[in-house]
N, C-alpha and C positions, 0 to 999 in steps of 0.2 A: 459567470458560472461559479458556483459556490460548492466546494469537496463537502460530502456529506462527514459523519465524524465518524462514521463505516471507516469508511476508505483512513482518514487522517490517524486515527487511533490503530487500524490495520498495518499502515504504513512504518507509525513508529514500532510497535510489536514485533515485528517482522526484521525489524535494523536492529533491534536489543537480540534478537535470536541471530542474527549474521554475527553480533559481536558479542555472542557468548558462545568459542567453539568446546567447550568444555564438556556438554553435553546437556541434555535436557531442562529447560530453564520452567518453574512452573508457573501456572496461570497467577498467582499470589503473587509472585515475584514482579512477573513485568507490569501486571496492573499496580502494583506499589511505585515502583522506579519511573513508571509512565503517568500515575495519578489518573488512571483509566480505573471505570468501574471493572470490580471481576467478573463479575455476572456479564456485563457487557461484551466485557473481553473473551469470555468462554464460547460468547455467541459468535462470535468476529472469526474466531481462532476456529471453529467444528466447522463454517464455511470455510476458511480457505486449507482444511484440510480436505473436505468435498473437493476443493477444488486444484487437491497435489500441490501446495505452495506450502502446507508444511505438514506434519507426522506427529502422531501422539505419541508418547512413550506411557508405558503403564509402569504402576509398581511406585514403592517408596519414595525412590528419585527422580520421578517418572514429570511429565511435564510438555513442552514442545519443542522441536528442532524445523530447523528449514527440512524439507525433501531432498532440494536438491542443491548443487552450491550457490554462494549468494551472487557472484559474477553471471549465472544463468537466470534469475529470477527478475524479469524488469516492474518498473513500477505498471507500465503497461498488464501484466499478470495478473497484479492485484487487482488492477482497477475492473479488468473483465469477471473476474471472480467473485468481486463483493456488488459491484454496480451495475456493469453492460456495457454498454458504447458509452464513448465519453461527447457521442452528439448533443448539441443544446436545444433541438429539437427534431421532432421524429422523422419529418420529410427528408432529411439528411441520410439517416439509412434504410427510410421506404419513403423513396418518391411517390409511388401510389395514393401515400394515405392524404396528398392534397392535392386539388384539383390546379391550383394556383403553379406549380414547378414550374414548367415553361415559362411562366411569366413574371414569378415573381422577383420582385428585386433584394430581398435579403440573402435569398435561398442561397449562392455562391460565397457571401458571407461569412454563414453556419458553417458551409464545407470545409472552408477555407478554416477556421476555429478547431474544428472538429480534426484536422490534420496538423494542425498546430497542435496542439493537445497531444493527440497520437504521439509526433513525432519527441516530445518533451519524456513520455512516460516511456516510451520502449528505449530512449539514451540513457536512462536514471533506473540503475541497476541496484539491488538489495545491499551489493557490497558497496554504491557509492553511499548509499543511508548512515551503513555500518560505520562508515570512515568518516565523513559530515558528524555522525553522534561523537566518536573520539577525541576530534579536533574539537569539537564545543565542548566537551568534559574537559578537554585541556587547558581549554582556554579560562572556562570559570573557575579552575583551583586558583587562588591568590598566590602571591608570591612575596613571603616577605624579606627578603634578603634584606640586609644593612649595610 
């Protein structure tokens, strides 16, 4: 299964906004720091504000902020908000749509992925993003002591 760049580009967007509490960060900004297009980013961002994962601020300083705090928001959130079900195929959440379920042998598989999946995105919270992005910024300053 492969994250669409929706979701990966959302992902990072959404951790630069947990780790800037200072107040509304703008679409320029995180597309620069992220090397996300803006355009792209503006599309990413008006979906998951449709979707209450985060807020526009209007006005000179204006930009986005998380809704809610980054410890409430999992990556499970994002991923129903920009994608749907993180199922790798459909009979996973409509059995109906194959005649094969009862019999098939993958179908248990997929579920089983599919709960795998689940269970990874709803542990991995906006503020563990925020903290992962800081520890890697810390980690890439050089040190040059003598």
């Amino acid at each position: 299964m492969k994250l669409s760049t929706t979701v990966r580009y959302g992902a990072r967007a959404i951790a630069q906004l947990a780790a800037s509490p200072d107040g509304p960060v703008s679409v320029r900004e995180i597309a620069r720091q992220q090397l996300i297009s803006a355009k792209y980013l503006e599309h990413i961002l008006k979906t998951l504000k449709v979707g209450g994962i985060v807020e526009a601020v209007h006005g000179k300083r204006g930009g986005y902020v998380l809704a809610k705090s980054p410890e409430s928001i999992t990556l499970k959130d994002l991923y129903d908000v920009l994608e749907g079900s993180p199922a790798p195929v459909a009979c996973v959440d409509c059995p109906e749509t194959c005649g094969m379920q009862d019999l098939c042998p993958t179908r248990d598989t997929w579920v089983e992925l599919k709960e795998a999946i689940t269970a990874v995105l709803e542990r991995t919270t906006v503020r563990d993003l925020a903290d992962r992005q800081h520890q890697k910024a810390l980690a890439a300053v050089p040190d040059y002591q003598i």
